[in-house]
N, C-alpha and C positions, 0 to 999 in steps of 0.2 A: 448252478445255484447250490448244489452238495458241497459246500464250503464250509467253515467255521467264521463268524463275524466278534467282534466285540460287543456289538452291540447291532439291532435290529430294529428299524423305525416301520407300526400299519401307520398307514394315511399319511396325507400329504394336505393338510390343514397349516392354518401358517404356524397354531406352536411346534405342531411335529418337525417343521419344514427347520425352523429355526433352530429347534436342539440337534438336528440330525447335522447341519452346518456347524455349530461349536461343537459337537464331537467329532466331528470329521478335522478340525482344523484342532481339535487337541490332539491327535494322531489316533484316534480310532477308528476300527474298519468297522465303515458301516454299510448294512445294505436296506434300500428305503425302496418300501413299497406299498402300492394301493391296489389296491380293487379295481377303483376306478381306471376309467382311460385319460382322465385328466386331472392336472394339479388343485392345491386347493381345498377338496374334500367341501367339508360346511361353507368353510369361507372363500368358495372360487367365485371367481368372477364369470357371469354368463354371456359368451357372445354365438354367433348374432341374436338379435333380438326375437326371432322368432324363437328361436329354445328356448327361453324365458316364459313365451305365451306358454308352451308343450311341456315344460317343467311344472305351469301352476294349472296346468288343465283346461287355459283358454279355445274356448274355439276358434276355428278360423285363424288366421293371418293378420299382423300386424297391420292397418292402418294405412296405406299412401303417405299420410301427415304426418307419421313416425318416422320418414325419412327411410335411408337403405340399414336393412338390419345388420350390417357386417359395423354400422358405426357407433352399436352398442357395446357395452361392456359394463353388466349391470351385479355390482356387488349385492350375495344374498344376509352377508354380514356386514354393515357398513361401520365402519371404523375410522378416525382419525388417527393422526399420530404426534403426538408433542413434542414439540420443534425441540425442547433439550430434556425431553424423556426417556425413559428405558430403553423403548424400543429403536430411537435413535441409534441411543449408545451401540447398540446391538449390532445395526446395521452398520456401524462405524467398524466398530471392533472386527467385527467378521469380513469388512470391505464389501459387502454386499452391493454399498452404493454405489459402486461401478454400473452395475445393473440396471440399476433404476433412475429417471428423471421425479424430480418433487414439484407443486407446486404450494404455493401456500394458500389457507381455507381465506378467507375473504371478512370474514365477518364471526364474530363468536356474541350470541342474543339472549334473555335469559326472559321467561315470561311473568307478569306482572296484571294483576286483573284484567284479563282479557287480550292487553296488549304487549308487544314485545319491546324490550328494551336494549342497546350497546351495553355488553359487560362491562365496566369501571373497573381498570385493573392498574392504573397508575394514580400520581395525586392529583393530575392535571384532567384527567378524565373522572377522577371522584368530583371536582370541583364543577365539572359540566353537565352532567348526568343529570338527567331529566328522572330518574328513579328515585331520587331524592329531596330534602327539602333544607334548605338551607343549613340549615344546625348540625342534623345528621351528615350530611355534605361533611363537614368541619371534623363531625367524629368517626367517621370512618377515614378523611384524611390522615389522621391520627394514628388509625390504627392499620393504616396499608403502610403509615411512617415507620411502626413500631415492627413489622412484618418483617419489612425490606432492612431492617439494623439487626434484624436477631440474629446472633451465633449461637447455637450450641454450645460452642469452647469458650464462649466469654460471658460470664456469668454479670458484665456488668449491661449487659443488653436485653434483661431478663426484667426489669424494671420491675421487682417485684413481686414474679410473678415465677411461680419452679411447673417447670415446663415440664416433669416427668410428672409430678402432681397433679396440679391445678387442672381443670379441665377447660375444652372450647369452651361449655357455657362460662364457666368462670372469666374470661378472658375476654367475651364478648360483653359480660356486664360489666367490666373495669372502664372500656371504651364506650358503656351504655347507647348498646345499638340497636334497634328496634328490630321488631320482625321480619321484616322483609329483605332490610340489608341482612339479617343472619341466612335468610333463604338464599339469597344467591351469590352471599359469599359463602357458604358451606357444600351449595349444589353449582353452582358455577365456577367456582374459583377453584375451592377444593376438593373438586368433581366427585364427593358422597352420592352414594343411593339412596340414601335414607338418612335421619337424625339421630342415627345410634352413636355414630361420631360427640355432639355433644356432650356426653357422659364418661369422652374416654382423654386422656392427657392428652395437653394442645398441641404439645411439639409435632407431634405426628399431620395435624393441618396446618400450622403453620411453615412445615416442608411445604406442604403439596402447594401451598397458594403460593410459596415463593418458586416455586416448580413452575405455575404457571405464570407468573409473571417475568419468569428468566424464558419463559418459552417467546413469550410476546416481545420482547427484547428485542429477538433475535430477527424477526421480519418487520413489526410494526402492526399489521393487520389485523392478527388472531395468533393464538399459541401455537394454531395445527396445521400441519402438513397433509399432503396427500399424494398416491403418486399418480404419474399419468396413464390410463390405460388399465386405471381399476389395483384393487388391493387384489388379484390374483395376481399380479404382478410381483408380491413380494417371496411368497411360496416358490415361484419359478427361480427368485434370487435366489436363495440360499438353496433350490435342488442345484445350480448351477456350480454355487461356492463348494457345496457338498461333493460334486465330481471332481471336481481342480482337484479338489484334497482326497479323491480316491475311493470315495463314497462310492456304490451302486445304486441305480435309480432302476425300478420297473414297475411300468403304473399295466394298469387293465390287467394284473394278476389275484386271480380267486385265493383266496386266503382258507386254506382245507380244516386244519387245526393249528393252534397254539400247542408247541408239545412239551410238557411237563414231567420233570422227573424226581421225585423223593420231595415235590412241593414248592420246586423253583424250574421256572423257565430252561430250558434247553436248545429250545428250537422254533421253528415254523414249517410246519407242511404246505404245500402248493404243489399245484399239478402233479402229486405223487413223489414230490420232491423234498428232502427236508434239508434248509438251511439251519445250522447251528448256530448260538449265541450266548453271549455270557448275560445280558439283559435286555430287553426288550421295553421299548417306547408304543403307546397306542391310544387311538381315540378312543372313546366310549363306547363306539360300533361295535368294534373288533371286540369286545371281550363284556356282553350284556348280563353277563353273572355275577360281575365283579365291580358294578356300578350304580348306585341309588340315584331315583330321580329327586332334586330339590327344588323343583319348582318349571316355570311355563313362563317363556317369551313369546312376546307379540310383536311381529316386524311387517311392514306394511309399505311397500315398493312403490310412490306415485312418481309415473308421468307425467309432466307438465309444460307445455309452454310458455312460463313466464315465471322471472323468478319470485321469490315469497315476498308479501308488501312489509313494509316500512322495514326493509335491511341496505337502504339507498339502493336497489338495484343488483346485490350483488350477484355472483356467479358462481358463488359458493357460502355457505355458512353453516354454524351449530345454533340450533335452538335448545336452552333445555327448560325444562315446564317442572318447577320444585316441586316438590309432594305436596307441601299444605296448599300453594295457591288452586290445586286442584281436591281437595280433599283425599288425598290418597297415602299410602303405606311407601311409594318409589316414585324417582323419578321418572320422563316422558323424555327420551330424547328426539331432535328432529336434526336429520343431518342431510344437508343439500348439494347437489355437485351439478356439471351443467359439460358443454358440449366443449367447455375452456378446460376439459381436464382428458378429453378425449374419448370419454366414456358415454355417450350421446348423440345422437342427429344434431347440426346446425340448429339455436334457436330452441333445443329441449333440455328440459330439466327433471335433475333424478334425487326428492326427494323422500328419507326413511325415516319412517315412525317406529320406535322400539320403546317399550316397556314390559316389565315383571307382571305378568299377569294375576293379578289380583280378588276377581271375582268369576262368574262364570257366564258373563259376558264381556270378553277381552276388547271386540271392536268400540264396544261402547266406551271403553277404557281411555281408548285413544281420542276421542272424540273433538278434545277440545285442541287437540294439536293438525287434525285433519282441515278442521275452520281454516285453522291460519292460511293452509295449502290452496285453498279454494281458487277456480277448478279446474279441479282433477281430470286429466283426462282418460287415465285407466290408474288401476289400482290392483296388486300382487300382495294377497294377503298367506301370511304362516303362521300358526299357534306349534309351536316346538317345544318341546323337555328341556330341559334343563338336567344336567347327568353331572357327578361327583364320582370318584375314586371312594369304595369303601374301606379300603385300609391303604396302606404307606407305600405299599409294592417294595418295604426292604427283604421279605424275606422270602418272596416269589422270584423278587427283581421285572417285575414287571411294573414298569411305570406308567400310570395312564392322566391323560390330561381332561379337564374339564370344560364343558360345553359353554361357549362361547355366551358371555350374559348381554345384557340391555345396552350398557352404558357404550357411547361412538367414541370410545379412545382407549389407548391399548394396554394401558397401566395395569390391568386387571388382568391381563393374560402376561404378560409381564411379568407378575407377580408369580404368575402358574408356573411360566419354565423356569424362575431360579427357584423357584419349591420344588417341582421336580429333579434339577440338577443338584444342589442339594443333598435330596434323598438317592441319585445315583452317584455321586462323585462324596459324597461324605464333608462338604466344604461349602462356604457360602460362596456365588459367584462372584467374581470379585474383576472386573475388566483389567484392573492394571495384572496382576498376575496373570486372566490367560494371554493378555499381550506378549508376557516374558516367555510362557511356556511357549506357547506361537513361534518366537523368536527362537528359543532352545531347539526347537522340533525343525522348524522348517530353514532356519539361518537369516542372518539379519539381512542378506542380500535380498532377497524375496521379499521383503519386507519395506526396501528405498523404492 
């Protein structure tokens, strides 16, 4: 370990796991370690299912009716991933998906006075949609028409409308759409937290809804992906990518100090041993001085034998519950997976309730998303921090990522690791370039 690295990755959570893989494959030496004895960190996946009980402080033993616990694999972060989103790209880009089998989520549901509804995300599913009323029908066909022709580059698809200016609400009263289509096409479509979106230039939602409609494209069912065997699955991907390309991996190592010299990063201690580095990647754990809390998640793990009503039955799906049909500041997400994804007993179903904690009764928070679940047959409750980076880490060179929010899709941590790369590499991520670099470093044979 008395080596010199280029760089140093604490934890093994999936953003750490994923930048420690693109720097290892832009040719630096990395060496990546955890605490822990296993991958993952926040977001591993727990098996068997009795740790899960011993993790949230159950007594006793799983159940008989839970089936054998080695046929759990129960995410403490549950997360989707969109079929031609970021984190796609990522796993493309770095070949990760050798690694990993996908399936696709089954159903994406958006809720509506009490009851849930199919997201409408093409013209032929505006026209059916039972969330609508004839008319509106007609003008949000209009305006998934107007969605689906926009360029950027060609100002004559702008109908009017200056897309670095104008704002969503602006664009939502052109095609005069009432409240509810604005709820869940700004929280289902353009998967927002909140309506702050409203008040800011459209282009930026009018990506994301065309983000998710090229997602849905691409299987038919839902936008989102999953893999089999749980999202700890994905962390163990790229520690894998991470060794081909020369990376070091050692997990169950005590992490003594961060050692710092004239106010920038130098090192790590462990077991009396100090590894050198020229920066350093880390969770929020790893370094509680140099982190503010911005707020409080609620995630809420049920068991269930049978899947959620009126989603025709299916075997996976997203619910998301907008803020005003609940009177709330955030969204409510519910995200479902079942024993067709490998993460379950035959005939069980695993789903999470996650929102932004708001008041200072969180469970009650979730309450109206729990209804829909009904019944439950146990229930894994966490109230967690919410952690941020207080400053930029350029002149420590310590990079740190931020605590995992509400929302079940990965865009938002996405966003984290090209902010971090970024502020290490001085350049925005850019895929087609590290493919060249890729190519430069390793040769193009390795690469057929």
């Amino acid at each position: 370990m008395n080596e010199e690295y280029d760089v140093i990755v604490l934890g093994t959570g999936l953003t750490e796991c994923i930048l420690s893989g693109i720097m290892s494959v832009n040719g630096k030496k990395v060496l990546h370690m955890d605490r822990n004895a296993y991958y993952g960190g926040e977001s591993a996946s727990i098996t068997p299912l009795e740790d899960l009980y011993k993790r949230f402080g159950l007594p006793g033993s799983p159940p008989e009716s839970m089936g054998r616990g080695r046929d759990w694999n129960v995410d403490l972060i549950p997360k989707f991933l969109m079929a031609n989103g970021q984190l796609v790209k990522m796993l493309l880009y770095t070949e990760v998906t050798r690694y990993l089998d996908f399936k696709v989520i089954e159903g994406s549901f958006v809720y509506k006075g009490g009851k849930i509804y199919k997201v409408p995300s093409t013209e032929a599913e505006a026209l059916a949609s039972s969330l609508m009323g004839l008319f509106e029908k007609r003008r949000f066909r209009k305006f998934l028409v107007y969605v689906a022709n926009f360029d950027e580059n060609d100002a004559r698809t702008f109908e009017g409308v200056d897309p670095k200016k104008n704002t969503m609400r602006d664009l939502y009263k052109k095609f005069d759409l009432g409240q509810d289509v604005i709820d869940f096409t700004g929280h289902a479509l353009a998967l927002y937290r909140t309506d702050d979106y409203l008040d800011q230039p459209c282009h930026e939602t009018i990506n994301r809804i065309k983000l998710y409609s090229e997602s849905l494209a691409k299987y038919g069912k839902s936008p989102y992906l999953y893999p089999l065997y749980g999202l700890g699955e994905l962390p163990q991907g790229f520690a894998r990518l991470s060794a081909i390309y020369g990376g070091t991996y050692m997990l169950n190592k005590p992490i003594e100090e961060i050692v710092i010299e004239g106010g920038k990063v130098v090192g790590v201690k462990s077991e009396g041993e100090v590894a050198r580095c020229k920066q350093l990647i880390c969770d929020p754990s790893y370094v509680p001085d140099r982190v503010k809390k911005v707020g409080k998640v609620i995630r809420v793990i049920c068991i269930m034998s049978h899947p959620i009503k009126n989603t025709n039955d299916a075997n996976s799906c997203q619910i998301i519950i907008p803020q005003n049909q609940v009177n709330r500041k955030s969204d409510i997400y519910v995200c479902m997976i079942s024993s067709a994804h490998n993460v379950a007993a035959q005939g069980k179903y695993i789903a999470i309730v996650s929102t932004t904690v708001e008041t200072g009764d969180p469970e009650k928070e979730i309450k109206p998303a729990l209804e829909l679940l009904e019944p439950i047959e146990q229930k894994f409750v966490s109230v967690s921090d919410l952690f941020a980076p207080t400053d930029l880490g350029t002149e420590s060179q310590i990079f740190i990522s931020r605590t995992y929010d509400a929302t079940t899709h990965f865009e938002t941590t996405c966003d984290d690791i090209k902010d971090i790369y970024k502020r290490m590499m001085g350049s925005e991520f850019d895929f087609e370039e590290m493919k060249r670099k890729k190519n430069d470093i390793y040769g193009e044979e390795e690469q057929q």
